[in-house]
PDB file of N, CA, C and O in Angstrom:
ATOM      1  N   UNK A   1       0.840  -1.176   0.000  1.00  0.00           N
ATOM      2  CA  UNK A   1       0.000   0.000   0.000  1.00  0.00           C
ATOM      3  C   UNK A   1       0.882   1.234   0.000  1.00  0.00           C
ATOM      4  O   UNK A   1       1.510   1.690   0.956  1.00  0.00           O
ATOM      5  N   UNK A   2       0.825   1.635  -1.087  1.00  0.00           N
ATOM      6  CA  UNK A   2       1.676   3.409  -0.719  1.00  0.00           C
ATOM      7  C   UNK A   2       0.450   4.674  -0.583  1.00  0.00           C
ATOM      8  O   UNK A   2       0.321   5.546  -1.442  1.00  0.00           O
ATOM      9  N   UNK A   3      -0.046   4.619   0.141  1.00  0.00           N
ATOM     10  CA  UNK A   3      -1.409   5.840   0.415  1.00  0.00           C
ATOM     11  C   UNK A   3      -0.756   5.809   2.018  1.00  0.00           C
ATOM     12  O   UNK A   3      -0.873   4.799   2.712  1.00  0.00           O
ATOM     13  N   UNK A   4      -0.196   6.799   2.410  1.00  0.00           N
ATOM     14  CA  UNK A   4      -0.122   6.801   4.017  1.00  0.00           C
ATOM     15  C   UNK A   4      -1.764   7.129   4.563  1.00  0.00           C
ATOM     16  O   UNK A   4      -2.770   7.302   3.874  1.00  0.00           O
ATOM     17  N   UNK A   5      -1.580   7.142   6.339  1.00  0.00           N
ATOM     18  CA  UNK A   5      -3.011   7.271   6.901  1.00  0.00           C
ATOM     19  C   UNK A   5      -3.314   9.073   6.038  1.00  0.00           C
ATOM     20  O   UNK A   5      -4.390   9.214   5.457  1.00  0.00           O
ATOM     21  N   UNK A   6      -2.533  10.004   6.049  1.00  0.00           N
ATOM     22  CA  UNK A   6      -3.006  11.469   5.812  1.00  0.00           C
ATOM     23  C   UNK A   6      -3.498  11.475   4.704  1.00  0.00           C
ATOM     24  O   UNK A   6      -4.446  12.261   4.688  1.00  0.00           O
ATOM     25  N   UNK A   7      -3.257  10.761   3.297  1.00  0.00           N
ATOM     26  CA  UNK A   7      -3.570  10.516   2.116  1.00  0.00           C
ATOM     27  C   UNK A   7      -5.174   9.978   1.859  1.00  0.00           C
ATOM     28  O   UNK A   7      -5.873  10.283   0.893  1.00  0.00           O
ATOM     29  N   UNK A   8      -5.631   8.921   3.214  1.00  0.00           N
ATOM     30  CA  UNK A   8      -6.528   8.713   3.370  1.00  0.00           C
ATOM     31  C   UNK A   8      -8.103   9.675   4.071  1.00  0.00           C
ATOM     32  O   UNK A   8      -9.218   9.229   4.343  1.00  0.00           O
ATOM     33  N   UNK A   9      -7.587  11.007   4.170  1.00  0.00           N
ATOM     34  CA  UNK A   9      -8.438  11.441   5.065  1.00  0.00           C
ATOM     35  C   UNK A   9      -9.680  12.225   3.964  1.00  0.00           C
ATOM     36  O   UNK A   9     -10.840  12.634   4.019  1.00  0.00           O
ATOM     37  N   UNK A  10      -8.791  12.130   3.196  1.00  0.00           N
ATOM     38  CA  UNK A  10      -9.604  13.220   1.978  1.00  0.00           C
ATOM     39  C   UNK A  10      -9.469  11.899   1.014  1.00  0.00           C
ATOM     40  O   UNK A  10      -8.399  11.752   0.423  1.00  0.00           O
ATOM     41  N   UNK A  11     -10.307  11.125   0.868  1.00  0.00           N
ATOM     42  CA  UNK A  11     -10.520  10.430  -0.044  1.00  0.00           C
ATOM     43  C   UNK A  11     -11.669  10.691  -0.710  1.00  0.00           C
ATOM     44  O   UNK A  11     -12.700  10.946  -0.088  1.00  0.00           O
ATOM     45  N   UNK A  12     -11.616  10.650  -2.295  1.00  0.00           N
ATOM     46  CA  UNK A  12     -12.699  11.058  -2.964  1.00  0.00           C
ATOM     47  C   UNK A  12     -13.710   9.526  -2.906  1.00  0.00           C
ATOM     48  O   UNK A  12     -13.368   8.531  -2.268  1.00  0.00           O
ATOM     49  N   UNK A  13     -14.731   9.614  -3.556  1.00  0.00           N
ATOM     50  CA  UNK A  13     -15.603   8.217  -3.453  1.00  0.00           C
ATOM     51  C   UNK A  13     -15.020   7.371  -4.324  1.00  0.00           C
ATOM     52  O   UNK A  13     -15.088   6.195  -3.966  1.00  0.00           O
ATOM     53  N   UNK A  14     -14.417   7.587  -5.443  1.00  0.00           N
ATOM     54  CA  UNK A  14     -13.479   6.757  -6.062  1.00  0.00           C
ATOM     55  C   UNK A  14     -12.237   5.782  -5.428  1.00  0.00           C
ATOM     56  O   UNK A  14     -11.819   4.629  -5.537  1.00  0.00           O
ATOM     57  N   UNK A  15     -11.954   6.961  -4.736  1.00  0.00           N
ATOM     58  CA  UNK A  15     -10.692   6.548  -4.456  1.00  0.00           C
ATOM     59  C   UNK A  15     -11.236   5.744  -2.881  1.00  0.00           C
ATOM     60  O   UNK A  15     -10.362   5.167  -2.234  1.00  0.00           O
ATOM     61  N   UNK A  16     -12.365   5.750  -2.460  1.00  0.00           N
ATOM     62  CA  UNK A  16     -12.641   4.973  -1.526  1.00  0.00           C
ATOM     63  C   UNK A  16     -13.040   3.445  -2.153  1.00  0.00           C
ATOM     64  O   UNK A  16     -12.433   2.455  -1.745  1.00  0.00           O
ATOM     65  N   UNK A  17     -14.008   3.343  -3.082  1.00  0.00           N
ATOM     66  CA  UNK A  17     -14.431   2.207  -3.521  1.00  0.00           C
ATOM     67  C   UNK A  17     -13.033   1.202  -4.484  1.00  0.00           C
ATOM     68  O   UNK A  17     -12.835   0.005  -4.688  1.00  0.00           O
ATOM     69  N   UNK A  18     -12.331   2.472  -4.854  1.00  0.00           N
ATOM     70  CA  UNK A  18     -11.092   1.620  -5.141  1.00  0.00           C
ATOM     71  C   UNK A  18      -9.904   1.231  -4.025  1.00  0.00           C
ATOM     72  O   UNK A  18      -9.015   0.449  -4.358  1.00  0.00           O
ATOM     73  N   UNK A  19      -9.925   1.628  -3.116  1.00  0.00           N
ATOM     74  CA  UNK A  19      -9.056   0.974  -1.468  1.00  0.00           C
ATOM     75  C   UNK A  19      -9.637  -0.191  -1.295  1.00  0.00           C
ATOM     76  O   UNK A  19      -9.077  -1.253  -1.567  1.00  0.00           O
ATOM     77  N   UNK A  20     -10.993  -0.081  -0.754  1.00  0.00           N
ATOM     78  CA  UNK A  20     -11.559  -1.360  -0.515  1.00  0.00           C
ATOM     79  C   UNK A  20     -11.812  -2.545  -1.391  1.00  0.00           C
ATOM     80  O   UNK A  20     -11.975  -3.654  -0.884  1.00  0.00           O
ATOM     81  N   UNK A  21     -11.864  -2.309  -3.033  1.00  0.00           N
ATOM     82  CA  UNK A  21     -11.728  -3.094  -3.523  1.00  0.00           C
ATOM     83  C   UNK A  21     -10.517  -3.673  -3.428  1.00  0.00           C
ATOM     84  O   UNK A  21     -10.503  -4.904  -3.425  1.00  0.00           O
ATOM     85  N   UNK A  22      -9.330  -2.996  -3.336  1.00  0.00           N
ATOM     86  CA  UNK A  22      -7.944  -3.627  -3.301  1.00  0.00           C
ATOM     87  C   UNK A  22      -7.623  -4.387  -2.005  1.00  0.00           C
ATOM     88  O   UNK A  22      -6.835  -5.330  -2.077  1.00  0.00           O
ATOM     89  N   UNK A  23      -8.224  -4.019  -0.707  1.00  0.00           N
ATOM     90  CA  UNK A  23      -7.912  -4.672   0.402  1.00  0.00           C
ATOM     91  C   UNK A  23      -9.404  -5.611   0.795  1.00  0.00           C
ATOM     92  O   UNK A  23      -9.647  -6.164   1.867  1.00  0.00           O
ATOM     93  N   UNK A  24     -10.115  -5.580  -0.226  1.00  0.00           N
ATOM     94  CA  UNK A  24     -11.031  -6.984  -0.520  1.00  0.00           C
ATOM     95  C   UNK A  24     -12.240  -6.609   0.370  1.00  0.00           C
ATOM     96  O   UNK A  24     -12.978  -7.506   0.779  1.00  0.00           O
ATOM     97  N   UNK A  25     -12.523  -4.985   0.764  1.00  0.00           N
ATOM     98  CA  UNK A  25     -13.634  -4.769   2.202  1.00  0.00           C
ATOM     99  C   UNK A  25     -14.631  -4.906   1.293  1.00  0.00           C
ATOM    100  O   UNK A  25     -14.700  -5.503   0.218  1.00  0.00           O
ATOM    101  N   UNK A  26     -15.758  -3.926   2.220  1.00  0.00           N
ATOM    102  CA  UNK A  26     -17.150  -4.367   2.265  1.00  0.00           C
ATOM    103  C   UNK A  26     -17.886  -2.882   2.507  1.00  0.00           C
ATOM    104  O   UNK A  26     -17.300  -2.267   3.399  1.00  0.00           O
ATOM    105  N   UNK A  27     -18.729  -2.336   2.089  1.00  0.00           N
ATOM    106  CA  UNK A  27     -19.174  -1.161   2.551  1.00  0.00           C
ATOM    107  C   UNK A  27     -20.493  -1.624   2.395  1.00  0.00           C
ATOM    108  O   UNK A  27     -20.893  -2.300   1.448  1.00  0.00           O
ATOM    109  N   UNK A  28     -21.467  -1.055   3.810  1.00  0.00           N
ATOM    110  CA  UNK A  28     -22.926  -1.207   3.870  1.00  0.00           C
ATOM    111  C   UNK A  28     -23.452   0.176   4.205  1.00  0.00           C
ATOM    112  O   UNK A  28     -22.580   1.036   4.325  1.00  0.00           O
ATOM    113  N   UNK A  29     -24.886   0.607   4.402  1.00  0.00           N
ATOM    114  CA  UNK A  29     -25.189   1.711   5.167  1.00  0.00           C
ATOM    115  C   UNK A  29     -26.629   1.019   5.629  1.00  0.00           C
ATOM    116  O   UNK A  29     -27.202   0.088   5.064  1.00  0.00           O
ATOM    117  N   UNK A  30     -26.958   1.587   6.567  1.00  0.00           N
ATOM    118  CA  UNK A  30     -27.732   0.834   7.702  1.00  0.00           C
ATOM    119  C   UNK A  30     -29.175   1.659   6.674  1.00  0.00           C
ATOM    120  O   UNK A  30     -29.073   2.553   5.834  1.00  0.00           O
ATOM    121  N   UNK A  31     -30.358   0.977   7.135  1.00  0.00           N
ATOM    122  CA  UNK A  31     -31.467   0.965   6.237  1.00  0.00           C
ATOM    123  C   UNK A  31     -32.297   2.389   7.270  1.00  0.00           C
ATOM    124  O   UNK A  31     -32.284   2.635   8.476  1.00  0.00           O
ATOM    125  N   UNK A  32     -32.873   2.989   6.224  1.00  0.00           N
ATOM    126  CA  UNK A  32     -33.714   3.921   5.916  1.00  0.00           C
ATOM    127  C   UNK A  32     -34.623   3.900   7.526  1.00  0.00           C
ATOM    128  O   UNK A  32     -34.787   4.839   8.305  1.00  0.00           O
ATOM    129  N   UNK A  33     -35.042   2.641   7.625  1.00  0.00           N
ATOM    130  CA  UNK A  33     -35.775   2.796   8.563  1.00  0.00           C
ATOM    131  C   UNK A  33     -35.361   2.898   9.914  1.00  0.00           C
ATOM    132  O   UNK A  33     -36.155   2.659  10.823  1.00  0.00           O
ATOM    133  N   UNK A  34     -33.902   3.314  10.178  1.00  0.00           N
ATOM    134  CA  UNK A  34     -33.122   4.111  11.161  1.00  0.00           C
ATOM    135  C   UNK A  34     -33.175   5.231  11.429  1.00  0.00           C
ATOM    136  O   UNK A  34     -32.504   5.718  12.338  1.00  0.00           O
ATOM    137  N   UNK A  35     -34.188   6.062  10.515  1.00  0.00           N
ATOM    138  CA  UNK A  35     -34.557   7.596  10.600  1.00  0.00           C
ATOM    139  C   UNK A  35     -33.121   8.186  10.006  1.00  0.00           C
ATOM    140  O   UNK A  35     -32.186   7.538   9.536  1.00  0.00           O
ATOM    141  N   UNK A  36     -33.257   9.740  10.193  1.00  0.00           N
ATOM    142  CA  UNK A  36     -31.722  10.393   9.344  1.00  0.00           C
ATOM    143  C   UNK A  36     -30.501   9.816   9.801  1.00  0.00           C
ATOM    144  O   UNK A  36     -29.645   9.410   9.014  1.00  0.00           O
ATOM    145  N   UNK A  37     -30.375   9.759  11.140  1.00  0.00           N
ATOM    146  CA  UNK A  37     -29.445   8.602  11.401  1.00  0.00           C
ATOM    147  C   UNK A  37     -28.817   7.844  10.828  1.00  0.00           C
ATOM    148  O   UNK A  37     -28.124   7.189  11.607  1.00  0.00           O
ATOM    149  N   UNK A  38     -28.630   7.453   9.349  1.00  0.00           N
ATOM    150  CA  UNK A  38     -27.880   6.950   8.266  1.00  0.00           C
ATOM    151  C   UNK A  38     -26.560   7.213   8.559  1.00  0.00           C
ATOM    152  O   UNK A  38     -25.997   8.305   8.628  1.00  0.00           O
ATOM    153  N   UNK A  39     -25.837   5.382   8.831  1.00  0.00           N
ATOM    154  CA  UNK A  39     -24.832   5.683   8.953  1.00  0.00           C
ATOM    155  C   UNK A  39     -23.746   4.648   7.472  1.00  0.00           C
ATOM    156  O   UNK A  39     -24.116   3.701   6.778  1.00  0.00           O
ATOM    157  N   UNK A  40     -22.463   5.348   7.498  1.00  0.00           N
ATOM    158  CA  UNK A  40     -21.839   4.102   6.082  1.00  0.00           C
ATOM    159  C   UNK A  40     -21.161   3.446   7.136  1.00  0.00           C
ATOM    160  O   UNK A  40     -20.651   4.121   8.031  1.00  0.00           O
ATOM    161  N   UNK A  41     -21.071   1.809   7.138  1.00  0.00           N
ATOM    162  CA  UNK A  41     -19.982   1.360   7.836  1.00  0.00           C
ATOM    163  C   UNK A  41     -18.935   0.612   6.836  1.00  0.00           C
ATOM    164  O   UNK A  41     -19.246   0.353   5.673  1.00  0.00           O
ATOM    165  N   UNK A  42     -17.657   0.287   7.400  1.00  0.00           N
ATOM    166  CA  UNK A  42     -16.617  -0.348   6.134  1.00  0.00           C
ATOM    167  C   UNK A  42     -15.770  -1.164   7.171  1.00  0.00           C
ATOM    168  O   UNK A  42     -15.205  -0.977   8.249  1.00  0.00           O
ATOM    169  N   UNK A  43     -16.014  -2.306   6.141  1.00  0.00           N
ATOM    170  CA  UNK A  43     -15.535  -3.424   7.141  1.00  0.00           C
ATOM    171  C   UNK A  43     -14.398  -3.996   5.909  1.00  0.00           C
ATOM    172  O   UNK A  43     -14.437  -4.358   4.733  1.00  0.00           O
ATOM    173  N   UNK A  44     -13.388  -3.819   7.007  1.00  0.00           N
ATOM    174  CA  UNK A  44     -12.057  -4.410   6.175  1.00  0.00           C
ATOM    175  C   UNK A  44     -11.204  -5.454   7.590  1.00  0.00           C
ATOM    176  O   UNK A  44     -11.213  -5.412   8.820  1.00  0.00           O
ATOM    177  N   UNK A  45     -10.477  -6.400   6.427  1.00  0.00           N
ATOM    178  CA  UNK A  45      -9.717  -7.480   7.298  1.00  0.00           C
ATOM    179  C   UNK A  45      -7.817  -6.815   7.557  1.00  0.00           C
ATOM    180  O   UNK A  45      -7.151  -6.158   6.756  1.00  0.00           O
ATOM    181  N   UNK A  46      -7.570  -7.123   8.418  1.00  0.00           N
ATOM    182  CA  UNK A  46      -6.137  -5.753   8.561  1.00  0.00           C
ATOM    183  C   UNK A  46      -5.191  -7.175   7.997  1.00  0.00           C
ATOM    184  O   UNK A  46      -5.529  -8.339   7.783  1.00  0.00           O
ATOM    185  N   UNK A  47      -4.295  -6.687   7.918  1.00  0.00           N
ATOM    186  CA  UNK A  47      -3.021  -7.023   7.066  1.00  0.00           C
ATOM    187  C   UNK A  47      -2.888  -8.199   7.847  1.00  0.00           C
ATOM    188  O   UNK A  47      -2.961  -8.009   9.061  1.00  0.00           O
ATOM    189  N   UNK A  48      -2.638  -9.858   7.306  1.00  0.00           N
ATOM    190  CA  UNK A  48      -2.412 -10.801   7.676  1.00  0.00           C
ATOM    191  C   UNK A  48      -0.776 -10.840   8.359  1.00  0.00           C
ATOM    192  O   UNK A  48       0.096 -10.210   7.759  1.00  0.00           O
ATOM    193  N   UNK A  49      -0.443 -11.545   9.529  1.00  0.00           N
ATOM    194  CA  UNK A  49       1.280 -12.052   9.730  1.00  0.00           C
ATOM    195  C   UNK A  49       1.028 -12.924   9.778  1.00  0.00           C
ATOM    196  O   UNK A  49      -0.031 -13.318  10.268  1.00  0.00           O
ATOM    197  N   UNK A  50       2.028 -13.715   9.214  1.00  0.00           N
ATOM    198  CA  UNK A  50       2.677 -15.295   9.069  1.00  0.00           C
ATOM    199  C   UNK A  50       1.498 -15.809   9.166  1.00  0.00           C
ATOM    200  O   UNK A  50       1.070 -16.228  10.242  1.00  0.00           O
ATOM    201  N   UNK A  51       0.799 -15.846   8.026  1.00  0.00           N
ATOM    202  CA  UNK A  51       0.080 -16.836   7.598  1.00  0.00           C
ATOM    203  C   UNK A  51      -1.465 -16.470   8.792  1.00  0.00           C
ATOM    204  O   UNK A  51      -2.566 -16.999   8.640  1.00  0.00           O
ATOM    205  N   UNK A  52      -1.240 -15.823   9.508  1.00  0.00           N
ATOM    206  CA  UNK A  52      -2.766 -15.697  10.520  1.00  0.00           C
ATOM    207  C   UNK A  52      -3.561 -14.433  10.064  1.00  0.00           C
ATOM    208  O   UNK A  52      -2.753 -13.505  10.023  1.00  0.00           O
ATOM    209  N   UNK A  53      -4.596 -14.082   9.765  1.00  0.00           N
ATOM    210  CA  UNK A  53      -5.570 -13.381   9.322  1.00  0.00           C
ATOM    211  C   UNK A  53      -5.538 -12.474  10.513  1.00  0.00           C
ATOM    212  O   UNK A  53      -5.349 -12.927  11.642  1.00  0.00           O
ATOM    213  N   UNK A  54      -5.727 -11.145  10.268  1.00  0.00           N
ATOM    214  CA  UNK A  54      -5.029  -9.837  10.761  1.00  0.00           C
ATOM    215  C   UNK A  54      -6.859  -9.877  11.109  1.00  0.00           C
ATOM    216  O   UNK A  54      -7.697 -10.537  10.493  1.00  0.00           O
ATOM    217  N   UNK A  55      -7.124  -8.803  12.465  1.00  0.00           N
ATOM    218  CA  UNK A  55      -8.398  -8.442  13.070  1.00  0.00           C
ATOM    219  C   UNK A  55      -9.250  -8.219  12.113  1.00  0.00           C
ATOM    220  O   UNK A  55      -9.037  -8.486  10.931  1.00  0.00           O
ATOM    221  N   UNK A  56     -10.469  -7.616  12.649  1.00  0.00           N
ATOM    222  CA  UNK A  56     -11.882  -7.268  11.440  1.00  0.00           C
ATOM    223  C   UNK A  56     -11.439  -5.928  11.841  1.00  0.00           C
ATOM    224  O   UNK A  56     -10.923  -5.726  12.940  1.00  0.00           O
ATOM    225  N   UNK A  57     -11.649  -4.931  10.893  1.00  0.00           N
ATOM    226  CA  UNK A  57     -11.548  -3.386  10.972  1.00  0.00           C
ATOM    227  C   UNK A  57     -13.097  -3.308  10.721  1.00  0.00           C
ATOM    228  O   UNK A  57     -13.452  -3.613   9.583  1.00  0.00           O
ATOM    229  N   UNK A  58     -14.179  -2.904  11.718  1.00  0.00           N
ATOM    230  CA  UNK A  58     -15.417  -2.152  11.410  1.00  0.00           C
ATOM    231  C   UNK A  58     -15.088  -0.709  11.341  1.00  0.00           C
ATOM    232  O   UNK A  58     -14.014  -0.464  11.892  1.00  0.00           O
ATOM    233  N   UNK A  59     -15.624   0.212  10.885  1.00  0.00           N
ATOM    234  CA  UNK A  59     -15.647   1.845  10.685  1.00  0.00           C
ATOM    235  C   UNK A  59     -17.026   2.073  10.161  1.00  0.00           C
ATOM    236  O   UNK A  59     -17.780   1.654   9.283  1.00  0.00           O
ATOM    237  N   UNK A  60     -16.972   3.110  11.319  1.00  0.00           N
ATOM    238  CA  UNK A  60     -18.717   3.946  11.129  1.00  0.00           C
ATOM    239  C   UNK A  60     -17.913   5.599  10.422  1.00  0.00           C
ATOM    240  O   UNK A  60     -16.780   6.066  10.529  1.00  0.00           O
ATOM    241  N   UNK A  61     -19.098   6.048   9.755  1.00  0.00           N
ATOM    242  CA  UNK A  61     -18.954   7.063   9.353  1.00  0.00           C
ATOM    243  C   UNK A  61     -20.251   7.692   8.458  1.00  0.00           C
ATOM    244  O   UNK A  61     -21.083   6.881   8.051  1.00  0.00           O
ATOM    245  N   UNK A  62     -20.413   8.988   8.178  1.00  0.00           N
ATOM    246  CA  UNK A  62     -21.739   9.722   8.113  1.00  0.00           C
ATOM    247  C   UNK A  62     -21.879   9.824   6.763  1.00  0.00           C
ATOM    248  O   UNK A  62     -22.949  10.202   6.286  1.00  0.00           O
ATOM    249  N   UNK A  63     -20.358   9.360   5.652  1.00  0.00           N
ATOM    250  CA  UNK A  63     -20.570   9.372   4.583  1.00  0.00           C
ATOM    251  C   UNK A  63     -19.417   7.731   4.126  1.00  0.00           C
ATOM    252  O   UNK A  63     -18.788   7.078   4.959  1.00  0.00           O
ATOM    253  N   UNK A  64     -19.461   7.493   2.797  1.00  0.00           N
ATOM    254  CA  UNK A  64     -18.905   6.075   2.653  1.00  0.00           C
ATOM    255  C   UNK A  64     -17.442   6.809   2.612  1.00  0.00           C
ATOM    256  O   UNK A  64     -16.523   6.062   2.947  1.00  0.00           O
ATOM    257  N   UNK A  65     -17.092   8.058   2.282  1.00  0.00           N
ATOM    258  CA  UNK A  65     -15.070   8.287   2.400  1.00  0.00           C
ATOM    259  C   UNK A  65     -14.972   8.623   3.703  1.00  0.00           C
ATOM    260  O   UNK A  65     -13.812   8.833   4.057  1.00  0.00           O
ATOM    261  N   UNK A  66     -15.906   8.761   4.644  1.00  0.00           N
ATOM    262  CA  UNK A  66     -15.550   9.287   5.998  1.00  0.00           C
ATOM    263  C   UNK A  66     -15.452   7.946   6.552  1.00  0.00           C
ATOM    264  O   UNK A  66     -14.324   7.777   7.014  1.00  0.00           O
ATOM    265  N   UNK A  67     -16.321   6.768   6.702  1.00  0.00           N
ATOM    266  CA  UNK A  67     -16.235   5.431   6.852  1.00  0.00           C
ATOM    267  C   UNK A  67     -14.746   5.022   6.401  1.00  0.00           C
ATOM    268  O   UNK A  67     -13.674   5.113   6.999  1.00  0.00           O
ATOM    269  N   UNK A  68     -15.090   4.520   5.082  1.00  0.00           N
ATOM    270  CA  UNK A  68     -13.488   3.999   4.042  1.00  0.00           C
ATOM    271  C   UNK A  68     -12.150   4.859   4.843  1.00  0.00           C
ATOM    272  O   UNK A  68     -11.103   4.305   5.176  1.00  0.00           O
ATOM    273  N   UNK A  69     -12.395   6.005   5.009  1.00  0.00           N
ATOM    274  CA  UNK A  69     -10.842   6.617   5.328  1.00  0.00           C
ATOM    275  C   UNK A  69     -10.790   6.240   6.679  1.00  0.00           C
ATOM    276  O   UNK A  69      -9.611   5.943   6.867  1.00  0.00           O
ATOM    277  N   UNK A  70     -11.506   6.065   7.872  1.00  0.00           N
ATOM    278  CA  UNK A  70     -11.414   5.703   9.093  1.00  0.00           C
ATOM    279  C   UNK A  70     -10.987   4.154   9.059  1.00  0.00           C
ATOM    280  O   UNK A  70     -10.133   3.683   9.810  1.00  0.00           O
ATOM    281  N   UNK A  71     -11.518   3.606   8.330  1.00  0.00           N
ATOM    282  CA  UNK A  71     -10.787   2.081   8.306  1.00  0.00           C
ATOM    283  C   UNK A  71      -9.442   2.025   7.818  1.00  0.00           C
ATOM    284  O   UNK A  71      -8.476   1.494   8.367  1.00  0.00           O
ATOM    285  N   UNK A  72      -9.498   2.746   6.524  1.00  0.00           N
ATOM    286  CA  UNK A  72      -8.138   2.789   5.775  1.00  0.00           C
ATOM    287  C   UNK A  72      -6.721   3.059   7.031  1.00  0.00           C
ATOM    288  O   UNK A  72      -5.765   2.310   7.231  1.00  0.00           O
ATOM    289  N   UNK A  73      -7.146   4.800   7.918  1.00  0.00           N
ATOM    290  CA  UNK A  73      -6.405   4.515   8.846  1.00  0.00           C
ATOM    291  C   UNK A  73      -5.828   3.531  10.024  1.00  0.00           C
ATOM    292  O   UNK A  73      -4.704   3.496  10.527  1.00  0.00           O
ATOM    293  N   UNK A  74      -6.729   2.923  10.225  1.00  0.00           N
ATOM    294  CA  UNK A  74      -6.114   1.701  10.971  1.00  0.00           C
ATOM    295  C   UNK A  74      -5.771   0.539  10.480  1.00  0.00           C
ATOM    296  O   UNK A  74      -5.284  -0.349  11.179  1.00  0.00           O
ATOM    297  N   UNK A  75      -5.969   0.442   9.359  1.00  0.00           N
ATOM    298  CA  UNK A  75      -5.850  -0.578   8.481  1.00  0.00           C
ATOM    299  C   UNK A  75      -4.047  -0.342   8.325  1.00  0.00           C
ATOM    300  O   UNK A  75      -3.155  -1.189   8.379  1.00  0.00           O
ATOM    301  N   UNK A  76      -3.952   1.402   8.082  1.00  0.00           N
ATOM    302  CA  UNK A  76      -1.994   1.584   7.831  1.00  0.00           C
ATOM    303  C   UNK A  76      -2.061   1.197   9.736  1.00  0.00           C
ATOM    304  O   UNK A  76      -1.717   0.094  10.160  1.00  0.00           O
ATOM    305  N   UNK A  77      -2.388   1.941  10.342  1.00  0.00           N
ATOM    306  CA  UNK A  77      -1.488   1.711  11.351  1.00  0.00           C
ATOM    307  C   UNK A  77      -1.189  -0.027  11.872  1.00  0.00           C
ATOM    308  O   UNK A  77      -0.060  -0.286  12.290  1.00  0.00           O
ATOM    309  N   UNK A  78      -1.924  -0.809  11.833  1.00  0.00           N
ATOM    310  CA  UNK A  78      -2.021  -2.253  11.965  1.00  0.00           C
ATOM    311  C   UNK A  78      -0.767  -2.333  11.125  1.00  0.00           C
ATOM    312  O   UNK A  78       0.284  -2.612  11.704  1.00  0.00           O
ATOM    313  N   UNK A  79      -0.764  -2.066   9.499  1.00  0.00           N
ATOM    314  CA  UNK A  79       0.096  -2.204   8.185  1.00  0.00           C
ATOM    315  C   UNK A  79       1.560  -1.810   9.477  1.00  0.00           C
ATOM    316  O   UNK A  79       1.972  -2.752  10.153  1.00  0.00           O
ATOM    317  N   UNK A  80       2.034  -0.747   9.618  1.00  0.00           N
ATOM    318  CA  UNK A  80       3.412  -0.496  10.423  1.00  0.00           C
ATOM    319  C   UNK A  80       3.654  -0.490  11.486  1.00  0.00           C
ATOM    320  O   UNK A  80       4.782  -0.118  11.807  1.00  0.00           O
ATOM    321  N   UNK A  81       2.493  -0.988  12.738  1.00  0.00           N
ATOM    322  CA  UNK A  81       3.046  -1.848  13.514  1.00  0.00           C
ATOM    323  C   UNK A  81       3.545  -3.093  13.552  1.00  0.00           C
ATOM    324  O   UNK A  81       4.517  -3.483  14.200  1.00  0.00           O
ATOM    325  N   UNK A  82       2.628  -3.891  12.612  1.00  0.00           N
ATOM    326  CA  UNK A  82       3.163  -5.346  12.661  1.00  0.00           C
ATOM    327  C   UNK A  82       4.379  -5.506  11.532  1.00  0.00           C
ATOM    328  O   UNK A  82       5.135  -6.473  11.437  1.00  0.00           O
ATOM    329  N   UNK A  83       4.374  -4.388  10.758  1.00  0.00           N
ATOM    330  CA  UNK A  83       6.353  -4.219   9.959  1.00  0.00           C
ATOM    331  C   UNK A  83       5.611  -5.393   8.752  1.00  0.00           C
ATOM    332  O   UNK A  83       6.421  -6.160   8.231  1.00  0.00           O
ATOM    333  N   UNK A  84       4.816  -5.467   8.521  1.00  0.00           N
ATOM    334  CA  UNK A  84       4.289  -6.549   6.991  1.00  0.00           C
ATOM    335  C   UNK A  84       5.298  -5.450   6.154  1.00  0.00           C
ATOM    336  O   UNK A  84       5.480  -4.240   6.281  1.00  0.00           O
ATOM    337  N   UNK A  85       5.871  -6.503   5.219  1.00  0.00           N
ATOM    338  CA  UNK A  85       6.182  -5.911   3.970  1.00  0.00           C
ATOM    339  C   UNK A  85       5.794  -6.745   2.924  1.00  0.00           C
ATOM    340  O   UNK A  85       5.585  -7.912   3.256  1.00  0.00           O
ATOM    341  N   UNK A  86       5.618  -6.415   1.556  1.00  0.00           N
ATOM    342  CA  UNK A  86       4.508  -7.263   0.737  1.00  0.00           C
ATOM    343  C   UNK A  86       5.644  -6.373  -0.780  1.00  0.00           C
ATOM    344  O   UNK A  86       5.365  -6.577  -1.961  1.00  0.00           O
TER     345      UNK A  86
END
């Protein structure tokens, strides 16, 4: 991944639906009948080590790049704590 977390904060909707396609997530938004309350959530899997499947990243957010970029960020920070290089 070369997008650091700051790269992620201003993500356009493109550039959100294309992150998550690359790190294989999921974007939903909770149904209508939640009143305005509409929220986007983005569920991504964080960077695997040695062979073990890295946590679930859920992220709430009020729009799908405010969601996507809140995951995206922990998604890097998970990415350079655990030192994955790919």
């Amino acid at each position: 991944m070369s997008e650091s977390p700051s790269d992620t904060a201003m993500m356009t909707a493109d550039e959100a639906a294309a992150w998550l396609r690359e790190v294989g997530g999921e974007l939903y938004r909770t149904p209508p009948s939640y009143g305005d309350g509409r929220a986007w959530v983005a569920v991504v899997r964080a960077p695997a080590v040695r062979g073990h499947s890295g946590p679930l990243i859920v992220a709430l957010g009020g729009s799908m790049q405010e969601a996507t970029a809140t995951a995206a960020q922990q998604w890097h920070q998970l990415w350079r704590k655990r030192g994955v290089l790919h």
